[in-house]
N, C-alpha and C positions, 0 to 999 in steps of 0.2 A: 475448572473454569479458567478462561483467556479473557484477557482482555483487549482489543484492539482501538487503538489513536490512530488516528487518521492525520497523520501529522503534517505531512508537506504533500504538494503538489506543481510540478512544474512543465507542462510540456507545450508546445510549439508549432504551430503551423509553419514547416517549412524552413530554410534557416532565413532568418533575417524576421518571419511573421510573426503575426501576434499569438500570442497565449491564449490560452482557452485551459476550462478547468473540467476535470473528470469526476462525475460520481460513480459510486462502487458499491452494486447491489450486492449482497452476503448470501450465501445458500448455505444450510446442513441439509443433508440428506432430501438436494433436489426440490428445497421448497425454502422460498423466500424469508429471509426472517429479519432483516436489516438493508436499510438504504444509508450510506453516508456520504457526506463530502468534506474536505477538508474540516481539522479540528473535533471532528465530531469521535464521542470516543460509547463504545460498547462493552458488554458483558455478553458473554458466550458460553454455554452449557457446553465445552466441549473439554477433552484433553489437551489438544494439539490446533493448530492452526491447520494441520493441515488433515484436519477434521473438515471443513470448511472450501466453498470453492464463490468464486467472483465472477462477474460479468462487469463492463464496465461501458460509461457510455459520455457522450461529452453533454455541459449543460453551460449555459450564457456563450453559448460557442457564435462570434458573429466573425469566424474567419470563413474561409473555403473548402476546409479542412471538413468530409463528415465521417471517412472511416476511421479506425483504428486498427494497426500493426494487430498482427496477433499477438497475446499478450507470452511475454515473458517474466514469472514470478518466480523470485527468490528469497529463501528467508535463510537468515544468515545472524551466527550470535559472536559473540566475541571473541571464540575458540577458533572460529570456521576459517579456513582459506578464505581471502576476499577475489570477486574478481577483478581482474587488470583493466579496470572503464575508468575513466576520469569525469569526474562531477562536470555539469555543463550550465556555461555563466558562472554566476557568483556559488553556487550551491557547498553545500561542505562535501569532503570529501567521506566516502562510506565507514570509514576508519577512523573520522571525527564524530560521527555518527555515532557508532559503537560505543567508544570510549565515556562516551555520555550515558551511557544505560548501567541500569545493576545488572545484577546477577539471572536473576529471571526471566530477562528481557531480550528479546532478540529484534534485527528486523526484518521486513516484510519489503521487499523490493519491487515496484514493478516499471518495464519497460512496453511502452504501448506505443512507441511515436517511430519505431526503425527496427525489420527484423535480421538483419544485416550487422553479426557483431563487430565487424571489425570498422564501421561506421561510427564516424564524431558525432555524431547524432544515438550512439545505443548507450545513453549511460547505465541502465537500470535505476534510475532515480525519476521517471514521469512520475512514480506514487512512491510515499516510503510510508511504511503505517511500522508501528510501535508495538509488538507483540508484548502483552504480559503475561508470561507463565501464572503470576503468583499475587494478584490483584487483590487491592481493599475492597470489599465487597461495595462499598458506597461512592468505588472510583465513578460510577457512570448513573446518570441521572438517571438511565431508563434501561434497570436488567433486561437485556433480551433473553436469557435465561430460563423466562417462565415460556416465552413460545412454545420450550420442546424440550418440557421438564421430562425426564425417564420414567 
């Protein structure tokens, strides 16, 4: 069982535009079984995160902004090579990030606003969600666990 916090969100219409915030539908095995958006945190019947696959889409969006970069997800623990992006605006850096996690935890990166890495604009930080390998079972108000019990 994982558990996933949906912990920051920050991305940008264009440079200088306004923000807008993404929510992130959850799939196992090609069928729905979670919607979140920032804050909101889960229970997952699975091994691995990357048991698991996302769609993502904008909501309170009153910019110009209606597509989404294809997405680029990373999940990345404390062991891992970090990549060479630099957090964008005030954000922390992914290595601040880390240091803040235990042992069982890694993160969940995603880039949705530039598919162009070498662009000030690609941090990998539009979504960073909190994997827990090793979860209290009472971490999440509402196991989604029983969706797609084995």
């Amino acid at each position: 069982m994982i558990e996933l916090l949906y912990f920051a969100s920050q991305i940008q219409c264009g440079a200088g535009g306004d923000f807008f915030d993404i929510q992130m539908d959850v799939y196992h095995n090609q069928e729905l079984v979670k919607t979140m958006e920032v804050g909101d945190r889960a229970l997952f019947s699975v091994d691995s995160v990357n048991e698991l696959t996302f769609e993502y889409s904008t909501i309170n969006n009153t910019t110009s902004c209606t597509t989404l970069a294809t997405p680029d997800e990373l999940v990345v623990g404390s062991n891992d090579d970090l990549p060479n992006v630099a957090g964008f605006a005030l954000q922390d850096s992914v290595q601040t990030l880390l240091d803040g996690l235990n042992e069982y935890q890694e993160l969940l990166l995603v880039e949705l606003g530039a598919e162009d890495t070498n662009s000030e604009a690609y941090d990998l930080q539009d979504m960073v969600l909190i994997v827990d390998n090793n979860p209290p079972v009472e971490a999440a108000d509402e196991p989604v666990a029983e969706l797609f019990a084995d």
